[in-house]
PyMOL Python script that loads the backbone (N, CA, C, O; Angstrom):
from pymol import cmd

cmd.read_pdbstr("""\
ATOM      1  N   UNK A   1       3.488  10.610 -15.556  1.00  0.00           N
ATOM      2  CA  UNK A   1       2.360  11.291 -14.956  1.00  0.00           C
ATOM      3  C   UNK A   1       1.232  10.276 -14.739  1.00  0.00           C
ATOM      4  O   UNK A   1       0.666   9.804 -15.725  1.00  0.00           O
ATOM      5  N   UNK A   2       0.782   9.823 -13.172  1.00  0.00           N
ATOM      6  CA  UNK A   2      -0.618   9.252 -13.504  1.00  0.00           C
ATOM      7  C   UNK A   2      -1.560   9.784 -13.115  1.00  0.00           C
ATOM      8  O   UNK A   2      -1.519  10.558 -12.159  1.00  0.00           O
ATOM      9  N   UNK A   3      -2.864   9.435 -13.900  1.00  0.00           N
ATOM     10  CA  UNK A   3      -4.006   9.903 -13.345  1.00  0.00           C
ATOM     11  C   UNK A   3      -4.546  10.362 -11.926  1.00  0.00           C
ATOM     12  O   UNK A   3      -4.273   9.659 -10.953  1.00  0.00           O
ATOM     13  N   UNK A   4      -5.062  11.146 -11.820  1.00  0.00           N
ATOM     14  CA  UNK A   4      -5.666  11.609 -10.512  1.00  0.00           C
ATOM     15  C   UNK A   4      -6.582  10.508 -10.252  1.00  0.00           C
ATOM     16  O   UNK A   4      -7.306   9.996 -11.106  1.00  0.00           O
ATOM     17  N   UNK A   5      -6.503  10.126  -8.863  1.00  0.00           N
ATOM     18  CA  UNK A   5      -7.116   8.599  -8.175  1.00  0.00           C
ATOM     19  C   UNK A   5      -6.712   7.519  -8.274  1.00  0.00           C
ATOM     20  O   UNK A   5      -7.100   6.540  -7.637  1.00  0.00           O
ATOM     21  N   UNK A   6      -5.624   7.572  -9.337  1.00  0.00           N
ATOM     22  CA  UNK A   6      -4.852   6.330  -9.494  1.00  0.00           C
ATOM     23  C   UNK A   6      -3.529   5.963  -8.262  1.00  0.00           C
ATOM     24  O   UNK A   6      -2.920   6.766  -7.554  1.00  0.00           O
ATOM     25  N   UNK A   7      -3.409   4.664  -8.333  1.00  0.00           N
ATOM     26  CA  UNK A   7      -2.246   4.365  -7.243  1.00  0.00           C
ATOM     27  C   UNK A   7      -1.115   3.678  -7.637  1.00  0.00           C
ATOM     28  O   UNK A   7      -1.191   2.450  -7.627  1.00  0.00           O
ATOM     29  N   UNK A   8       0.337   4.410  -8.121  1.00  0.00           N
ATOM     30  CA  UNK A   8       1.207   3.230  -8.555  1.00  0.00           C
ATOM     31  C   UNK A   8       1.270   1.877  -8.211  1.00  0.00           C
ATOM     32  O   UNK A   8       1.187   1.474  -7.051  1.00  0.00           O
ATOM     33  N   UNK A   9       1.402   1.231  -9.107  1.00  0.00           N
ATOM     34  CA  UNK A   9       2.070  -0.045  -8.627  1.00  0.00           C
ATOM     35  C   UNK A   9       2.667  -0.300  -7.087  1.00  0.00           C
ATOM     36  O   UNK A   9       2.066  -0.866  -6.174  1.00  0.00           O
ATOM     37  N   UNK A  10       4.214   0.355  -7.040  1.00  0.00           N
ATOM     38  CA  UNK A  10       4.859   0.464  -6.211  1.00  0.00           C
ATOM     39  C   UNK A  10       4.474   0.396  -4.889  1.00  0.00           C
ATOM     40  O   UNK A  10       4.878  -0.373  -4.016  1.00  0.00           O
ATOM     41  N   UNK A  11       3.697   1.227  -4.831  1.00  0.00           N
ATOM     42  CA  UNK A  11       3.291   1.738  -3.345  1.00  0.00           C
ATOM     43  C   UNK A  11       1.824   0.374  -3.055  1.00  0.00           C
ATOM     44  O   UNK A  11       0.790   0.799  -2.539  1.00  0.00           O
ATOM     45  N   UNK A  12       1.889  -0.809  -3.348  1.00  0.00           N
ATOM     46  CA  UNK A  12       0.606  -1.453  -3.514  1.00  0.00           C
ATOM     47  C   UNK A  12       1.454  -2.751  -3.611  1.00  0.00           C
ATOM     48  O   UNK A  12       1.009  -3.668  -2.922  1.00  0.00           O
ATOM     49  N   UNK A  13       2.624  -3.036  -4.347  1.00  0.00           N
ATOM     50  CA  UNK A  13       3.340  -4.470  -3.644  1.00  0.00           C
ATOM     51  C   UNK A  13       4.800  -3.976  -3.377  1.00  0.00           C
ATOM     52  O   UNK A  13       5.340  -2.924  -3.721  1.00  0.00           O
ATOM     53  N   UNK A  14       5.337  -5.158  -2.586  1.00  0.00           N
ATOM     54  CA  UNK A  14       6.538  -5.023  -2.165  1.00  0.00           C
ATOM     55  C   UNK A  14       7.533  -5.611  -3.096  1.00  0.00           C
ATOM     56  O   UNK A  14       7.176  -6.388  -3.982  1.00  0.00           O
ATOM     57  N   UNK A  15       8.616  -5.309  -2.944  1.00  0.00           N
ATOM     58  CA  UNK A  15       9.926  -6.125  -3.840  1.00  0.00           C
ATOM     59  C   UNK A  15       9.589  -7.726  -4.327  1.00  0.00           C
ATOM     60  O   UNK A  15      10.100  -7.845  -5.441  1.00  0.00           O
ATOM     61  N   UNK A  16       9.188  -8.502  -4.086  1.00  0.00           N
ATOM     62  CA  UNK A  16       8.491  -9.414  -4.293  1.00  0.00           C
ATOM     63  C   UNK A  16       7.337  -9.570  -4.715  1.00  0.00           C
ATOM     64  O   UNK A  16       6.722 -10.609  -4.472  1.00  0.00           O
ATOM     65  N   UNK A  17       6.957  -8.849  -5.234  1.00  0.00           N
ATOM     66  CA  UNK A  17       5.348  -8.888  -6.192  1.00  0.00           C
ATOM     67  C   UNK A  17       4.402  -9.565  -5.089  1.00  0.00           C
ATOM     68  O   UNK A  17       3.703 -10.538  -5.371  1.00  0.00           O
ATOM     69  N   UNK A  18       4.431  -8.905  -3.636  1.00  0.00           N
ATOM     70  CA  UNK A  18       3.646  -9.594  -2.883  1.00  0.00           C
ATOM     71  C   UNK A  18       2.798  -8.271  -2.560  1.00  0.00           C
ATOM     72  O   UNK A  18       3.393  -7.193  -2.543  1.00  0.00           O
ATOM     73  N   UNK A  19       1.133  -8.341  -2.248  1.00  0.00           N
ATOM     74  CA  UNK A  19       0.654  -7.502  -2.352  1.00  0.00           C
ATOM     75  C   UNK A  19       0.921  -7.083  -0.356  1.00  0.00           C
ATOM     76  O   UNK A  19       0.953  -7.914   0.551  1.00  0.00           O
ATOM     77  N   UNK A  20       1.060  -5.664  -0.243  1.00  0.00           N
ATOM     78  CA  UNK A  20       1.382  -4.871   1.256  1.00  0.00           C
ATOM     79  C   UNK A  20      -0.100  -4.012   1.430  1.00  0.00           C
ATOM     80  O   UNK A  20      -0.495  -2.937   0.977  1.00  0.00           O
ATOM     81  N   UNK A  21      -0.847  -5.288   2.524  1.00  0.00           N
ATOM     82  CA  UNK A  21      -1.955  -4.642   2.787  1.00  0.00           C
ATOM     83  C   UNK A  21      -1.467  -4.251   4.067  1.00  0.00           C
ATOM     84  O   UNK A  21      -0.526  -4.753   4.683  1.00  0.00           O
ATOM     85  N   UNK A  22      -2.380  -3.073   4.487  1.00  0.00           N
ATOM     86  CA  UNK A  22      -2.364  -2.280   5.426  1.00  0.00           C
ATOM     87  C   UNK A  22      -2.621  -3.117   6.491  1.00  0.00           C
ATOM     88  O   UNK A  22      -2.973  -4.257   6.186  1.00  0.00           O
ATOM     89  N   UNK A  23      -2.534  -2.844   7.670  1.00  0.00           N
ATOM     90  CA  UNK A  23      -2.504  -3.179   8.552  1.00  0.00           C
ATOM     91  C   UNK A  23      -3.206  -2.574   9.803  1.00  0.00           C
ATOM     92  O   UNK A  23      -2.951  -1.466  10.276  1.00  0.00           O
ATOM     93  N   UNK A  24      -4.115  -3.447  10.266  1.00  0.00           N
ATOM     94  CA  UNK A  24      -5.399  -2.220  10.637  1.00  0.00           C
ATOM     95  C   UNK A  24      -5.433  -2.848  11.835  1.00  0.00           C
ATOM     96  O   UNK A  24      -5.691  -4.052  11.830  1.00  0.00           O
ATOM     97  N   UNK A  25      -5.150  -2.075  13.268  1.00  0.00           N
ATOM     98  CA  UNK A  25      -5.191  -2.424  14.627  1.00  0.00           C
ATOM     99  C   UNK A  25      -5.477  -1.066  15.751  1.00  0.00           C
ATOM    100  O   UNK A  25      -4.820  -0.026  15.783  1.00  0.00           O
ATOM    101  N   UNK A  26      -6.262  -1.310  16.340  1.00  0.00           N
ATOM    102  CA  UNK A  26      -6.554  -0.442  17.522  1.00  0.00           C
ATOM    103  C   UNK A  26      -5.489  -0.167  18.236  1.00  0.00           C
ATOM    104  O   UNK A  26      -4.743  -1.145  18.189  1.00  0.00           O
ATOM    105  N   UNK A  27      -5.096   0.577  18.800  1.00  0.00           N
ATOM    106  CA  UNK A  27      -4.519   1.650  20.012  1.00  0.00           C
ATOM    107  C   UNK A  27      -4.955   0.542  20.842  1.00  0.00           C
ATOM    108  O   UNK A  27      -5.738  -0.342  20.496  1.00  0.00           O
ATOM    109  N   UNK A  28      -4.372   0.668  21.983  1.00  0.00           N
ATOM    110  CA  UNK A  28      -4.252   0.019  23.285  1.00  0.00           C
ATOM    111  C   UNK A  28      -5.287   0.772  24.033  1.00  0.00           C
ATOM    112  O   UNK A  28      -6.136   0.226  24.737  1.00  0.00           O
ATOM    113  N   UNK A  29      -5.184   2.002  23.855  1.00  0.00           N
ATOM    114  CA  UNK A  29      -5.548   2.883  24.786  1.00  0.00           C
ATOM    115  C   UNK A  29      -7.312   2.806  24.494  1.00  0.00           C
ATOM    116  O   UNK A  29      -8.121   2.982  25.405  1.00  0.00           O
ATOM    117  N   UNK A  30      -7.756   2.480  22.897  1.00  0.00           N
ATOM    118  CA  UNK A  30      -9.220   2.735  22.183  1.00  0.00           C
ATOM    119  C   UNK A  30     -10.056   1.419  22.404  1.00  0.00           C
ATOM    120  O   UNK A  30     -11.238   1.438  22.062  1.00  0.00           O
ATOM    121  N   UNK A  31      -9.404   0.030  23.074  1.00  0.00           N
ATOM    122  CA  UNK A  31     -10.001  -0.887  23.242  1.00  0.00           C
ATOM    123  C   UNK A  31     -10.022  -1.344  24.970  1.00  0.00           C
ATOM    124  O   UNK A  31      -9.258  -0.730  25.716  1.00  0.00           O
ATOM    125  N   UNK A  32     -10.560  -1.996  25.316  1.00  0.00           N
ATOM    126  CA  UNK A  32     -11.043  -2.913  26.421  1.00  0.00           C
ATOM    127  C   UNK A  32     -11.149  -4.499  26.283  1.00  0.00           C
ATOM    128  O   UNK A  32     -11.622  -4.822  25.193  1.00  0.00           O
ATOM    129  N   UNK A  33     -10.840  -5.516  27.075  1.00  0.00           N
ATOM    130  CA  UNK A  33     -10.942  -6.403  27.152  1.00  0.00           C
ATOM    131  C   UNK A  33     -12.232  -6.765  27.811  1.00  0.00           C
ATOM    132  O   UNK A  33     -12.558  -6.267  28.888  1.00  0.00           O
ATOM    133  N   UNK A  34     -12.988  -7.657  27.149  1.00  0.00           N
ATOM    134  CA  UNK A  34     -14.405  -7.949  27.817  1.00  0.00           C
ATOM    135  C   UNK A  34     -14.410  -9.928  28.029  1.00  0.00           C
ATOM    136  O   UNK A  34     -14.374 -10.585  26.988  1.00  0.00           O
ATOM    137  N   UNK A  35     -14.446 -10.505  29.079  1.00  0.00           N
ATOM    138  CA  UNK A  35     -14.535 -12.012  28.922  1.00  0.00           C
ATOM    139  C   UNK A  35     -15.915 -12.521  29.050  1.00  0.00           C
ATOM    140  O   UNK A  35     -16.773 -12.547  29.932  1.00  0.00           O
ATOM    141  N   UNK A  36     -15.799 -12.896  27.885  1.00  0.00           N
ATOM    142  CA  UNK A  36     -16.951 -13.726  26.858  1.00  0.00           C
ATOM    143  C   UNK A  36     -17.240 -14.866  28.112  1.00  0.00           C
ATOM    144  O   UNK A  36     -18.412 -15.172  28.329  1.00  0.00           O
ATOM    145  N   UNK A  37     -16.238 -15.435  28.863  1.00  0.00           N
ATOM    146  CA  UNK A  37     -16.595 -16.903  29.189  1.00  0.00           C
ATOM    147  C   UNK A  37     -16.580 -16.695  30.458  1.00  0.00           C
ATOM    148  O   UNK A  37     -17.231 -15.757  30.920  1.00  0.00           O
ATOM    149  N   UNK A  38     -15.839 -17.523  31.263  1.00  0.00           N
ATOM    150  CA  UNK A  38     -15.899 -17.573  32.973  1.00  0.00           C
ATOM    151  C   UNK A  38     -14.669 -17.272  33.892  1.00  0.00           C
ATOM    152  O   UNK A  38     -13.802 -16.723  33.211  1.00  0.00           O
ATOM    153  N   UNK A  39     -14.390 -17.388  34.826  1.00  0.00           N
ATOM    154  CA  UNK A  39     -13.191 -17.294  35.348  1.00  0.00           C
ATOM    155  C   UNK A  39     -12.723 -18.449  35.059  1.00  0.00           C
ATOM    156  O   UNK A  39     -11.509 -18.348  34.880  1.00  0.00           O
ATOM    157  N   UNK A  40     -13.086 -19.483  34.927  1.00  0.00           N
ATOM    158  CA  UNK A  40     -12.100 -20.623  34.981  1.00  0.00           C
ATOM    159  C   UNK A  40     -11.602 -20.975  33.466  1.00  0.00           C
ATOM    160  O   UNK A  40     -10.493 -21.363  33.097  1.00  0.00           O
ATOM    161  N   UNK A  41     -12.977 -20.672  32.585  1.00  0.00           N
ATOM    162  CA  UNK A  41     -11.938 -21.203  31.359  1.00  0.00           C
ATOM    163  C   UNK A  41     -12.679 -19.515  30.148  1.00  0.00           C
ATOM    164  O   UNK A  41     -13.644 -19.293  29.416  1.00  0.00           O
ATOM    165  N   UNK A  42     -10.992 -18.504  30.832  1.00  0.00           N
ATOM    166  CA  UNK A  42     -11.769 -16.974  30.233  1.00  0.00           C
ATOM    167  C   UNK A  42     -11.586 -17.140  28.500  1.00  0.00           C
ATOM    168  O   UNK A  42     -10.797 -17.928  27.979  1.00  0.00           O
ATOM    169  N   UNK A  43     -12.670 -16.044  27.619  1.00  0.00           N
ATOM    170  CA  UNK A  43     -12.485 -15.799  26.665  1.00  0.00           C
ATOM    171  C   UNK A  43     -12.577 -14.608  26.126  1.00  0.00           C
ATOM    172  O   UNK A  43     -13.706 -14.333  25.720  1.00  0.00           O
ATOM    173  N   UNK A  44     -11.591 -13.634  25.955  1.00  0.00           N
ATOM    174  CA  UNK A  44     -11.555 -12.398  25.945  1.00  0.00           C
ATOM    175  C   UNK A  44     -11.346 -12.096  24.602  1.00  0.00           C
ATOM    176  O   UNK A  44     -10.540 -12.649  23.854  1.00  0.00           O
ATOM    177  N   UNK A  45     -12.303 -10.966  24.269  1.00  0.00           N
ATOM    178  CA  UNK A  45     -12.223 -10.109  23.114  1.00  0.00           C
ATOM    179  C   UNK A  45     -11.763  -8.260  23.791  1.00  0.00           C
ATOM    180  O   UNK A  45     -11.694  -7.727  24.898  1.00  0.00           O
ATOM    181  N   UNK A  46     -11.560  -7.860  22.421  1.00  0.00           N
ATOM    182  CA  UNK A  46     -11.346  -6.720  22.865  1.00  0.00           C
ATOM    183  C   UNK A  46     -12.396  -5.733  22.451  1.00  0.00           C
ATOM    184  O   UNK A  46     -12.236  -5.852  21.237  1.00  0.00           O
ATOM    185  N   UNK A  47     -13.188  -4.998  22.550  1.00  0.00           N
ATOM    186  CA  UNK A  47     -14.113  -3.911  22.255  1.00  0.00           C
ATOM    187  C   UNK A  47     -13.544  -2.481  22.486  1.00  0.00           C
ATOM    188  O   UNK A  47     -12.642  -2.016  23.183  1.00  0.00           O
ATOM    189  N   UNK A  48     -14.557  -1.922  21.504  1.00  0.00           N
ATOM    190  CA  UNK A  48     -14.190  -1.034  22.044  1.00  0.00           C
ATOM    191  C   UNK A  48     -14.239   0.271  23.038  1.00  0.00           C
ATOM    192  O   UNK A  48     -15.048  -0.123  23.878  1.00  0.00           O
ATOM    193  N   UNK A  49     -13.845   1.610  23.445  1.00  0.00           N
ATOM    194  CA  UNK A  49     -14.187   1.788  24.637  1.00  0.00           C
ATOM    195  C   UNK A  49     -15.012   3.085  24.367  1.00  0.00           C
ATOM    196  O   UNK A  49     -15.420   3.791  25.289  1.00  0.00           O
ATOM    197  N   UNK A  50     -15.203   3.319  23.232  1.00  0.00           N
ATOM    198  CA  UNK A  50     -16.452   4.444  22.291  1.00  0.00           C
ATOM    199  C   UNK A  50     -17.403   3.958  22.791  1.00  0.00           C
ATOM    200  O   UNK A  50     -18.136   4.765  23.363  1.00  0.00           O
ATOM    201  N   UNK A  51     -17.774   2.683  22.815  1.00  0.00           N
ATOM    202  CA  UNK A  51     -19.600   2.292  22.592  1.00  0.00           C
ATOM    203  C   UNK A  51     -20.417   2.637  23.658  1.00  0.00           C
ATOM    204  O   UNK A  51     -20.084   2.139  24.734  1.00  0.00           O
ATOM    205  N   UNK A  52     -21.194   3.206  23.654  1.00  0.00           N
ATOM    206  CA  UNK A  52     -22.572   3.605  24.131  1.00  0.00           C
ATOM    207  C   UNK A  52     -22.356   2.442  25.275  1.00  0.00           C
ATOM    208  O   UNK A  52     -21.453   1.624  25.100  1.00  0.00           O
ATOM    209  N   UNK A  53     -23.319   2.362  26.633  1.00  0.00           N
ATOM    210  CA  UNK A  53     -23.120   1.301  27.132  1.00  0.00           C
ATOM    211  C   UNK A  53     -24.554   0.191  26.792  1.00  0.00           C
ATOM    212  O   UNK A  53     -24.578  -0.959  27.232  1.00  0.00           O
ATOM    213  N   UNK A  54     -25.612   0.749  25.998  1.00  0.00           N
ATOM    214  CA  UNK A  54     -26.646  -0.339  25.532  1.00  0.00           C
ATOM    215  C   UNK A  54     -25.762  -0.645  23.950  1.00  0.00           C
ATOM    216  O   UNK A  54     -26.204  -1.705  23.507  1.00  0.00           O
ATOM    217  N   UNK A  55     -25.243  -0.363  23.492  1.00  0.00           N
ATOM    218  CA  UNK A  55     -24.381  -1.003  21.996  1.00  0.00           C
ATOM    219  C   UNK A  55     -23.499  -1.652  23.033  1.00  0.00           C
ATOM    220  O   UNK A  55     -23.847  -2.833  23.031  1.00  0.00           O
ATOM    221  N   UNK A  56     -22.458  -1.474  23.988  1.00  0.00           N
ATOM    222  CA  UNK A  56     -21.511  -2.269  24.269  1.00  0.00           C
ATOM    223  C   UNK A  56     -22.403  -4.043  24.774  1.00  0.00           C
ATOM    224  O   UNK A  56     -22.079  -5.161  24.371  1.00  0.00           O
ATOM    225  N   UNK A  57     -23.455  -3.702  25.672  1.00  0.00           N
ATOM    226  CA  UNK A  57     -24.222  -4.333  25.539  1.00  0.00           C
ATOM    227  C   UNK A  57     -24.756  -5.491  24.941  1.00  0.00           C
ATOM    228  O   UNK A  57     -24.644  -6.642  25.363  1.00  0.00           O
ATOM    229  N   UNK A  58     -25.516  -4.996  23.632  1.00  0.00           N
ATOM    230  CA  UNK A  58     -25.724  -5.818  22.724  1.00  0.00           C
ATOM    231  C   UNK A  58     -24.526  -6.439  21.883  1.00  0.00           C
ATOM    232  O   UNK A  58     -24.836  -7.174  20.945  1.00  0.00           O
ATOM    233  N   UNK A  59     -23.469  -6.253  22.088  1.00  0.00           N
ATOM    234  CA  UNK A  59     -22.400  -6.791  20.869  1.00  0.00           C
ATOM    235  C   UNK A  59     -22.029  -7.836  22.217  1.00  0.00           C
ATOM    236  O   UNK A  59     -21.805  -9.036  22.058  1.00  0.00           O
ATOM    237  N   UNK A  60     -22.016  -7.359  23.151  1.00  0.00           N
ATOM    238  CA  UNK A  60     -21.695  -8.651  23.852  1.00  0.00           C
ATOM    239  C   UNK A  60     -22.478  -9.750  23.793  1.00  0.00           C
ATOM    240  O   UNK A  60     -22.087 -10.805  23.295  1.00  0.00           O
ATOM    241  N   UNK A  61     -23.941  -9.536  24.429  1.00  0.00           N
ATOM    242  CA  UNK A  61     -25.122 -10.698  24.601  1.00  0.00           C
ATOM    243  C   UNK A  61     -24.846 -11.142  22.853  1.00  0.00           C
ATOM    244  O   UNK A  61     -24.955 -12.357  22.689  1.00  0.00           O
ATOM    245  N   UNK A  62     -24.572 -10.491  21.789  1.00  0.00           N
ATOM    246  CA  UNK A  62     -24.299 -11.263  20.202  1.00  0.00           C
ATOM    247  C   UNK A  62     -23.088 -12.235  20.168  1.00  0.00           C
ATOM    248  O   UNK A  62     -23.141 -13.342  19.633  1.00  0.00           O
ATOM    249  N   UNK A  63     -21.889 -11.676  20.842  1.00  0.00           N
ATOM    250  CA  UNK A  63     -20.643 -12.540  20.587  1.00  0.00           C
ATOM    251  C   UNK A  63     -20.948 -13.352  21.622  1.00  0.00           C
ATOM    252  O   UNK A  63     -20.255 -14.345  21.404  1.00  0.00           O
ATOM    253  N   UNK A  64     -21.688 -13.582  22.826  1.00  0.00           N
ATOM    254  CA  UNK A  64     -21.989 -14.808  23.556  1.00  0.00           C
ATOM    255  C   UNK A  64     -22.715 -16.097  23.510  1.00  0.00           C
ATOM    256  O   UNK A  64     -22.749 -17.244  23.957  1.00  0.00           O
ATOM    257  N   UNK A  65     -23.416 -15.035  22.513  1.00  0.00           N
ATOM    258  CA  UNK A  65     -24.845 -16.313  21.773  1.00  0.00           C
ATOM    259  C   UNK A  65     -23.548 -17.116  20.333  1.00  0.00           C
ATOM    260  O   UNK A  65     -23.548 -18.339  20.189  1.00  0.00           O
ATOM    261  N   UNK A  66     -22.649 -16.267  19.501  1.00  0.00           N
ATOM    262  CA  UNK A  66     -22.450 -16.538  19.043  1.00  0.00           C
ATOM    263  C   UNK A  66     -20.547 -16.983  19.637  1.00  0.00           C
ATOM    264  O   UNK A  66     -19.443 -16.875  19.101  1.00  0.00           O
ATOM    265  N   UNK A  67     -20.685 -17.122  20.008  1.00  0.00           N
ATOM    266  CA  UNK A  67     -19.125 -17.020  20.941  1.00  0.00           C
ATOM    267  C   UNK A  67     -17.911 -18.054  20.434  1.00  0.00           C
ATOM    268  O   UNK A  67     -16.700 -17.888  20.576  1.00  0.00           O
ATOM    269  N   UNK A  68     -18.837 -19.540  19.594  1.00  0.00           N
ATOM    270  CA  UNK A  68     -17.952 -20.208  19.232  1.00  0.00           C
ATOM    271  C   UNK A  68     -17.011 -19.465  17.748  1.00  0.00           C
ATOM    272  O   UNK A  68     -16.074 -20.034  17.188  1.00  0.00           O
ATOM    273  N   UNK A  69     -17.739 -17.695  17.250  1.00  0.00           N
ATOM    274  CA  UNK A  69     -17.215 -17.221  16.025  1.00  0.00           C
ATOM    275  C   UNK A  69     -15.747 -16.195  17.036  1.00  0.00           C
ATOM    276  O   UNK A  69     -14.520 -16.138  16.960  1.00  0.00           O
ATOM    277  N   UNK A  70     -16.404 -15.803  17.562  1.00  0.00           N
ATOM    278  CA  UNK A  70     -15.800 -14.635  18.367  1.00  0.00           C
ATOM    279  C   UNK A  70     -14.530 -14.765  19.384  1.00  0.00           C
ATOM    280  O   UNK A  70     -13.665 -13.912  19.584  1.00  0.00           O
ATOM    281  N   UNK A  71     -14.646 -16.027  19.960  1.00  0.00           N
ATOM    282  CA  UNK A  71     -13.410 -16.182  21.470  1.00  0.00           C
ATOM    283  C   UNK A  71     -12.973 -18.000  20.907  1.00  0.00           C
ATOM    284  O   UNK A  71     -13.694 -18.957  21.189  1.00  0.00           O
ATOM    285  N   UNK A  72     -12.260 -18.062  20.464  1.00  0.00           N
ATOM    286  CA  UNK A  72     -12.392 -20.072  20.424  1.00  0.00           C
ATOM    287  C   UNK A  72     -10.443 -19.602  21.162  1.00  0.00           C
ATOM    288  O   UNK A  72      -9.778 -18.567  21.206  1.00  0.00           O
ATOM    289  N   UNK A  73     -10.244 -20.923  21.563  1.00  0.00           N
ATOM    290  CA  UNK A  73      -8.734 -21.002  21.581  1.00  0.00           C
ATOM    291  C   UNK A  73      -8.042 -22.107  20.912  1.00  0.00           C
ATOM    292  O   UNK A  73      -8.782 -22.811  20.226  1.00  0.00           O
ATOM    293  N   UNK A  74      -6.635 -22.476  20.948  1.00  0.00           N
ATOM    294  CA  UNK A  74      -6.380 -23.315  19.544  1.00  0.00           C
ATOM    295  C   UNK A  74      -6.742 -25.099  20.288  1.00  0.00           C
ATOM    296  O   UNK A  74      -6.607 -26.131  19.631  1.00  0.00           O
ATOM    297  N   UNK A  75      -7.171 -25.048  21.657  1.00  0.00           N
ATOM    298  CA  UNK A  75      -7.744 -26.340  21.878  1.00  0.00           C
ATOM    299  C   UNK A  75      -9.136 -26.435  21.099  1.00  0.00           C
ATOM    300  O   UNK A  75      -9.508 -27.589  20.889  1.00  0.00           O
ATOM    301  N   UNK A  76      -9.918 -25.471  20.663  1.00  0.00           N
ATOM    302  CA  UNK A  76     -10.731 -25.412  20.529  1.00  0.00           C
ATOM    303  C   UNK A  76     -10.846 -26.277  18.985  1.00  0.00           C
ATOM    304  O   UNK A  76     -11.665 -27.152  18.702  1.00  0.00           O
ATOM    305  N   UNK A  77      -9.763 -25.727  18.130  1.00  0.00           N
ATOM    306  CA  UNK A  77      -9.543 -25.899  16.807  1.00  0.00           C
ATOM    307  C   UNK A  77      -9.451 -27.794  16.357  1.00  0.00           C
ATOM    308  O   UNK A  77      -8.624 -28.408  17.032  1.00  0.00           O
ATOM    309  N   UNK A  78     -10.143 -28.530  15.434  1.00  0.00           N
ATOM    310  CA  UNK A  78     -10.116 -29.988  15.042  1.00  0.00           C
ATOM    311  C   UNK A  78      -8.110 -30.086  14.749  1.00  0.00           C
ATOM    312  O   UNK A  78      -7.296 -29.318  14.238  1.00  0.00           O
ATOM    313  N   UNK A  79      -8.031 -31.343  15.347  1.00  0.00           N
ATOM    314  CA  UNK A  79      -7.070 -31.645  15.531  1.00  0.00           C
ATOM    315  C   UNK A  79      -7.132 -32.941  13.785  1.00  0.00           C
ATOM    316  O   UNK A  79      -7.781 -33.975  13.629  1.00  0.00           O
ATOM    317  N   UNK A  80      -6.316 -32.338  12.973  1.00  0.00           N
ATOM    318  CA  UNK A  80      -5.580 -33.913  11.900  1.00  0.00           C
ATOM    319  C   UNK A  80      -4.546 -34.476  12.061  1.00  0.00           C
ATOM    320  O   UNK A  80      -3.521 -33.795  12.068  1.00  0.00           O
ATOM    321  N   UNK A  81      -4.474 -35.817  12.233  1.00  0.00           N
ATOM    322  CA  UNK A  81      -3.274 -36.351  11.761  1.00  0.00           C
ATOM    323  C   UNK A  81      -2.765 -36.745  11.035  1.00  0.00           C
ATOM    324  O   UNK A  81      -1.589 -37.067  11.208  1.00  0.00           O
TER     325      UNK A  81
END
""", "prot")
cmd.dss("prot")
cmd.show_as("cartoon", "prot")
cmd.util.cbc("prot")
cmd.orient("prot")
């Protein structure tokens, strides 16, 4: 018997004592693609298609100011050798 609010073990790792986090992704249908950058070199996020159009707005003019957090691609990423 366990406690009320409690969560077995089980259901919290997999056969491998590896912990099975959820997996949290939008519907196709609940997001939009918005490009952060230009036609020539695009950077697309996805938003979503709830927001108000002054919130859709502002999260954009934020991920543009901040754009190197939000859209990078893996050229973007420091190269080691």
């Amino acid at each position: 018997l366990i406690p009320k609010g409690l969560i077995p073990l089980e259901k919290l790792f997999d056969q491998n004592d590896l912990f099975k986090a959820p997996r949290l992704q939008a519907n196709e249908e609940e997001v939009e693609n918005c490009n952060l950058g230009d036609s020539v070199v695009p950077k697309i996020v996805k938003i979503s298609k709830f927001l108000s159009a002054d919130m859709k707005t502002k999260y954009v003019e934020m991920m543009k100011r901040f754009i190197d957090v939000f859209a990078w691609s893996y050229a973007d990423l420091k190269q080691y050798d």
